[in-house]
C-alpha positions in Angstrom: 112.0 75.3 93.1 114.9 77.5 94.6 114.0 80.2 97.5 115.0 82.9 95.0 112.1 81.8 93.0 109.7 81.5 95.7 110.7 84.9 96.9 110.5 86.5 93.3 106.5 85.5 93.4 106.1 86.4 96.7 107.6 90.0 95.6 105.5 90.2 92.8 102.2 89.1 93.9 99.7 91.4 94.8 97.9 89.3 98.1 99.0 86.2 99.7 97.1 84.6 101.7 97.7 81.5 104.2 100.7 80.6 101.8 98.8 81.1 98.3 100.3 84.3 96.2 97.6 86.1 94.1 98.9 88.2 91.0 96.1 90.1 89.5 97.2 91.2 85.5 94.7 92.7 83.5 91.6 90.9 84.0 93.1 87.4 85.4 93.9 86.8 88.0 97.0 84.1 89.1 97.3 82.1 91.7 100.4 80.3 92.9 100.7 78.0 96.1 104.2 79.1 97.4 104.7 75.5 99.1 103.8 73.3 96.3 104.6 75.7 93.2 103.2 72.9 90.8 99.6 73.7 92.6 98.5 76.5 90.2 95.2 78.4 88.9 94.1 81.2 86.5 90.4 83.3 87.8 88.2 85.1 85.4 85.5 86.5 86.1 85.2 85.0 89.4 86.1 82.1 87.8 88.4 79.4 87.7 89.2 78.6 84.5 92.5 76.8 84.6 94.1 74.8 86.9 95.8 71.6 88.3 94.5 71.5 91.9 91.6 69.3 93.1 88.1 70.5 93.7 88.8 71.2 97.0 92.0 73.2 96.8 90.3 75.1 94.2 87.7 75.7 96.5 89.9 76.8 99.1 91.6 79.4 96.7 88.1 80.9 96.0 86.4 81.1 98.9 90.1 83.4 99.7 89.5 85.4 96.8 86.4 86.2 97.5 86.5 87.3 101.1 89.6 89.6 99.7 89.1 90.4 96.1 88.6 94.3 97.1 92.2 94.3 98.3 93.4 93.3 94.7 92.2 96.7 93.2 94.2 99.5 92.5 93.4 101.9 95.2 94.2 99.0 98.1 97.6 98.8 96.7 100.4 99.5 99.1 103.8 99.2 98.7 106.6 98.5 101.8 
């Protein structure tokens, strides 16, 4: 995947963390790894309920959403 592409997630993600882009639309949430962009996920509800990364990876993701879930919501939002 080209750096224009990895920038254009980067842009439009609403958290990264430790390389992992987080995109929260309507009640999903998406999560993209920006160094392996094939290394996906979809939360709901807490939730993964789609993805291609192993148990451990997925692990990884949640335990990040977790700890920083509040900074998803609306009033956390800031723009640079």
């Amino acid at each position: 995947m080209k750096l224009q592409d990895k920038k254009k997630i980067a842009d439009e993600a609403d958290m990264i963390i430790n390389g992992y882009a987080f995109t929260k639309k309507e009640d999903k949430v998406f999560v993209v790894h920006l160094e392996s962009f094939h290394h996906v996920a979809v939360i709901f509800h807490d939730n993964i309920i789609e993805t291609n990364m192993d148990e451990i990876e997925c692990q990884i993701v949640l335990d990040y959403y977790h700890k920083n879930k509040e900074f998803l919501e609306k009033n956390y939002a800031e723009v640079l």
